[in-house]
C-alpha positions as CSV (number, residue, x, y, z in Angstrom):
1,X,-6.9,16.8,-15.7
2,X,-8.6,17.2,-12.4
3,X,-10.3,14.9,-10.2
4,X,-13.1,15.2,-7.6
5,X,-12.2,13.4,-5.4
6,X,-15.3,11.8,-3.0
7,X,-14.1,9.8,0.1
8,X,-16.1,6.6,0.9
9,X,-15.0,4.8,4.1
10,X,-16.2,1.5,4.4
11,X,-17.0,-0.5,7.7
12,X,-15.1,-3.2,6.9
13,X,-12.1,-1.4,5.8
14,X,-12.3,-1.9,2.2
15,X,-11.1,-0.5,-0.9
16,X,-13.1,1.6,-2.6
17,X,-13.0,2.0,-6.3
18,X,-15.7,4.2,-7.8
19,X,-15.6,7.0,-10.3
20,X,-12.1,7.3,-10.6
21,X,-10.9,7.3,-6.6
22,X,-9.3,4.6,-5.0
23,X,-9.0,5.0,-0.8
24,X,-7.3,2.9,1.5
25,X,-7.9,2.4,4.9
26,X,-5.6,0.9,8.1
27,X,-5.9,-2.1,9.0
28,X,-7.4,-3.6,6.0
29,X,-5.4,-6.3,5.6
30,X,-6.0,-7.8,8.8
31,X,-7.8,-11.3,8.5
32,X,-6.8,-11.4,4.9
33,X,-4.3,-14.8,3.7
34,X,-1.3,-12.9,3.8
35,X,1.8,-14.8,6.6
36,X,5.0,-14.1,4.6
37,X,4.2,-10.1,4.8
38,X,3.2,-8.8,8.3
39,X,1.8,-5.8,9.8
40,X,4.4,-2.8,10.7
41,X,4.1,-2.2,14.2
42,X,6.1,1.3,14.5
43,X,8.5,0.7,16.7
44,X,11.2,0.0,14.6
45,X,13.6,-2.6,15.8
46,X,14.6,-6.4,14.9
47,X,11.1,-7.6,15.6
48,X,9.5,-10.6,13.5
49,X,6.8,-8.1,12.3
50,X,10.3,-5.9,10.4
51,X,11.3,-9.3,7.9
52,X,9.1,-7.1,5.3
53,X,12.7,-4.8,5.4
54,X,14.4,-8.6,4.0
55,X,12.7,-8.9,0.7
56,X,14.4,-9.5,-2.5
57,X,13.6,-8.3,-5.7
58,X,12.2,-10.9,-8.1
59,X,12.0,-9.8,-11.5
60,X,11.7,-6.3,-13.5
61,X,10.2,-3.9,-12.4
62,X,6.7,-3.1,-13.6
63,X,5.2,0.7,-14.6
64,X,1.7,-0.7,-13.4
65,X,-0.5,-2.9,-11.4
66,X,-4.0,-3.7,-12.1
67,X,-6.3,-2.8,-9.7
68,X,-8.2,-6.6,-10.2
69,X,-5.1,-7.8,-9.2
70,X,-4.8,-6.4,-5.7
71,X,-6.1,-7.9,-2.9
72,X,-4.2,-6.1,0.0
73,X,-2.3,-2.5,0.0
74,X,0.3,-2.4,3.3
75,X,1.6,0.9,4.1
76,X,5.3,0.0,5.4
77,X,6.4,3.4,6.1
78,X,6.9,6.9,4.9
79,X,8.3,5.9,1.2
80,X,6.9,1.8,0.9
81,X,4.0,0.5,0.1
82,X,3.7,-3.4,-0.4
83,X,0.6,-3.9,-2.9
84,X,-0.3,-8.1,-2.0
85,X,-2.1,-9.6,-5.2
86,X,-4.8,-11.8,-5.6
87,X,-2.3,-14.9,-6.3
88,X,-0.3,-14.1,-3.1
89,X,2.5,-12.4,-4.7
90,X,3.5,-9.3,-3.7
91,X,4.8,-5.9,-5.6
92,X,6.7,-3.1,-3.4
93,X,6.2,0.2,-4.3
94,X,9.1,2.7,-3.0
95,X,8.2,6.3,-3.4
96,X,10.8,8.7,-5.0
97,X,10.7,10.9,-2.0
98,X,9.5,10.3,1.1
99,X,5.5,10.9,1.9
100,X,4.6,12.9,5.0
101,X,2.7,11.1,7.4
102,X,2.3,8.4,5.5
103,X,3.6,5.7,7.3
104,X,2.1,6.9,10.7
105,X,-1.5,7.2,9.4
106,X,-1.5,4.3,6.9
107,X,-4.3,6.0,4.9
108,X,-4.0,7.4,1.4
109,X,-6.6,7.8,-1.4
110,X,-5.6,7.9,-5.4
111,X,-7.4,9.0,-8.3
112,X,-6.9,7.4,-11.9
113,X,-8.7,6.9,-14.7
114,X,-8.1,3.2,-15.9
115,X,-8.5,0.4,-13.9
116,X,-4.9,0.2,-12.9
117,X,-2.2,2.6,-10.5
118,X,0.9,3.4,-12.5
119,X,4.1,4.6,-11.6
120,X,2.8,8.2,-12.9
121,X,0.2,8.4,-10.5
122,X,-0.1,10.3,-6.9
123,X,-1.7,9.3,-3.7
124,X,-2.9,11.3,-1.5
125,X,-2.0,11.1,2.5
126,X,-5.4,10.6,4.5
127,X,-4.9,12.4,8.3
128,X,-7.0,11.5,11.2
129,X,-9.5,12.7,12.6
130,X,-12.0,12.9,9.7
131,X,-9.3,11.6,7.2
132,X,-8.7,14.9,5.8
133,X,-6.6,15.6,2.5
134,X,-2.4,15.6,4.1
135,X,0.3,15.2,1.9
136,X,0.1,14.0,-2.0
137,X,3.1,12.1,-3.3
138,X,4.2,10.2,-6.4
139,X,4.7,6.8,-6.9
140,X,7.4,4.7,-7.9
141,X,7.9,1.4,-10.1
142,X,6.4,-1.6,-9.1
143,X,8.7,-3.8,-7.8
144,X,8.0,-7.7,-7.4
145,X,9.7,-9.2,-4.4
146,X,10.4,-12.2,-2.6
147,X,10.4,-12.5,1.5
148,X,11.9,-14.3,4.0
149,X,9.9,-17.5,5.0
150,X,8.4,-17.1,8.2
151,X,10.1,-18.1,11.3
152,X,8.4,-21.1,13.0
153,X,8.0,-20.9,17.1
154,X,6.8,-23.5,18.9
């Protein structure tokens, strides 16, 4: 089966789903609800923004997420993906193998043809400038987890 794929960017950074192609763009889950799972900054480190490195697993493993459950896709780094859900939960997704560029560009796109990603499916690295087509890479299970609670400062 083959897809046609047809890259939409939105202003506001947000997830388009139409005939069949999903894209993500950086940065769109800034402003969203989201303090136990922070923004990588890419400098690697012991900084508060790594605690997404601490979480737990909590529960089995799922084959698929529904795409009307996901309110936020974070690209981590070159092999995780943290899919936050409408009810504030969040589901990791580790790739098999690691996805080039990934992590630095935080872009990717993904075709499917229900209204859910599965562990069978394959997204698509989005390089800038002009988001052309990089890398495409399988997914993995979809993993629930748990984080640390955010550290207060005062």
């Amino acid at each position: 089966m083959s897809y046609r794929f047809s890259l939409i960017m939105l202003a506001s950074g947000a997830l388009l789903v139409s005939a069949g192609v999903g894209v993500v763009q950086k940065g769109w889950a800034q402003g969203n609800k989201t303090p136990e799972v922070q923004q990588q900054d890419g400098k690697g480190g012991d900084s508060p923004k790594d605690g997404w490195k601490q979480a737990k697993p909590n529960g089995q493993p799922r084959s698929c997420i529904s795409l009307t459950e996901l309110q936020t896709p974070i690209v981590r780094d070159d092999k995780t993906i943290d899919f936050i859900l409408k009810d504030g939960s969040v589901i990791r997704n580790i790739l098999p193998d690691s996805c080039p560029q990934l992590g630095f560009e935080e872009h990717f796109s993904y075709s499917r043809s229900m209204n859910r990603l599965c562990s069978t499916d394959v997204i698509t690295v989005l390089v800038s400038p002009g988001l052309s087509r990089g890398a495409s890479c399988g997914l993995g299970h979809f993993q629930p987890v748990t984080t640390p609670p955010k550290e207060e400062t005062h």
